[in-house]
C-alpha positions as CSV (number, residue, x, y, z in Angstrom):
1,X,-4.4,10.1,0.9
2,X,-3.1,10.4,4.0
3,X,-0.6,7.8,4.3
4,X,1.4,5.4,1.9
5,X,2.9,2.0,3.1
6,X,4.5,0.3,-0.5
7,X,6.6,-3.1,-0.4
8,X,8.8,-4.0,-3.4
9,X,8.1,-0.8,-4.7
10,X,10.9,0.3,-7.5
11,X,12.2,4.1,-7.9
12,X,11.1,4.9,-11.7
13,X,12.3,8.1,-13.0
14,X,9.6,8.6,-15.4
15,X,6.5,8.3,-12.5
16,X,7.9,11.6,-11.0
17,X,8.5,13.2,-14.2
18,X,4.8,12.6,-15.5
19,X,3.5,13.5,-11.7
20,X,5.7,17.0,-12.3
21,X,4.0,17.4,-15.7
22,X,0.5,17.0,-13.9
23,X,1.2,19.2,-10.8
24,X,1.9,22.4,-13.9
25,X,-0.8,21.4,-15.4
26,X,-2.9,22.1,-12.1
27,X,-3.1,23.8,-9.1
28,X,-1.1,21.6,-6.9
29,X,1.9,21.2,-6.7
30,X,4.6,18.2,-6.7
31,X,5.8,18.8,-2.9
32,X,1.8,18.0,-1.6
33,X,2.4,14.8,-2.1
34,X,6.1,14.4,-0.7
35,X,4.7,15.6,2.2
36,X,2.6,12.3,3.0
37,X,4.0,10.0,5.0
38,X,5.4,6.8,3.7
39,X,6.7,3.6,4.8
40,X,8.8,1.6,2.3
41,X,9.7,-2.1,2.8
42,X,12.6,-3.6,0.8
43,X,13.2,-7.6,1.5
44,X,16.7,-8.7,1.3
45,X,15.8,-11.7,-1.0
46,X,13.6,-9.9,-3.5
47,X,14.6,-11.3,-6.8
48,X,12.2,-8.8,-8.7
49,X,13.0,-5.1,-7.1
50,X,16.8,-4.3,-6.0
51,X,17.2,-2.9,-2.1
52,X,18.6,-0.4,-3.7
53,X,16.0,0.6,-5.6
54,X,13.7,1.0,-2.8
55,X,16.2,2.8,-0.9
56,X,16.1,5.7,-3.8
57,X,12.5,5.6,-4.2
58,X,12.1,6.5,-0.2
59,X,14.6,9.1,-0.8
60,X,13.0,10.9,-3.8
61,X,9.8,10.4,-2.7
62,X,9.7,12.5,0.5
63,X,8.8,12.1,3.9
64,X,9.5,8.3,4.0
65,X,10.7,5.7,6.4
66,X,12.6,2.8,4.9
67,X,12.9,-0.7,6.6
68,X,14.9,-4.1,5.4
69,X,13.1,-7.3,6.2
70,X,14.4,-11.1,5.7
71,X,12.3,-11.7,3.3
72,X,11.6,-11.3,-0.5
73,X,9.2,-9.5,-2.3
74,X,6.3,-9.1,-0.4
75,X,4.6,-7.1,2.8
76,X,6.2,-8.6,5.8
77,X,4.1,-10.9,7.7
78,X,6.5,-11.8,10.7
79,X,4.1,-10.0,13.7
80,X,7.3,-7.4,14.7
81,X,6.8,-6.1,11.3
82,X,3.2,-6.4,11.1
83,X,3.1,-4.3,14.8
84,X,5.9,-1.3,12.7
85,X,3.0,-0.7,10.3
86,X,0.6,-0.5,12.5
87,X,2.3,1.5,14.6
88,X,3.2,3.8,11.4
89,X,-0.2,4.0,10.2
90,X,-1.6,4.9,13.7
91,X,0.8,7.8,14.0
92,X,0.1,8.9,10.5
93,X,-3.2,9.1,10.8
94,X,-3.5,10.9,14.1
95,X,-1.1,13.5,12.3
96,X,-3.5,17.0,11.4
């Protein structure tokens, strides 16, 4: 994976505990994939997932980018928005 673009994506505790379990369990390690880079949409009228939410998930989750659209719970479609995660997904993927 080289990139990770969620919307209406909630923080849950209990995700990162079981991927920390995993990563002892293995070679890797939890920080590999904190290092991917992520783009996190949070729409002001979601009525399922709270903003704030969101917000901590992109904080805990390491290298992310977090952006408010107008709308509810869904990928944005408006073309500004559309053009952001294109834009993050072309620099993400030219990364080494």
């Amino acid at each position: 994976v080289r990139a990770v673009v969620t919307a209406g994506a909630p923080y849950i505790a209990e995700a990162f505990n079981v991927a920390l379990e995993l990563s002892k369990s293995n070679s890797s390690s939890l920080t590999e994939g904190c290092d991917i880079p992520k783009l996190h949409f949070a729409g002001e009228r979601d009525n399922l997932v709270t903003v704030d939410s969101m917000r901590e998930l992109c904080e805990k989750g390491g290298n992310g980018k977090f952006m408010l659209h107008d709308q509810g719970h869904l990928f944005p479609t408006r073309s500004a928005r559309v053009k952001e995660v294109l834009d993050f997904l072309e620099m993400a993927l030219s990364e080494k």
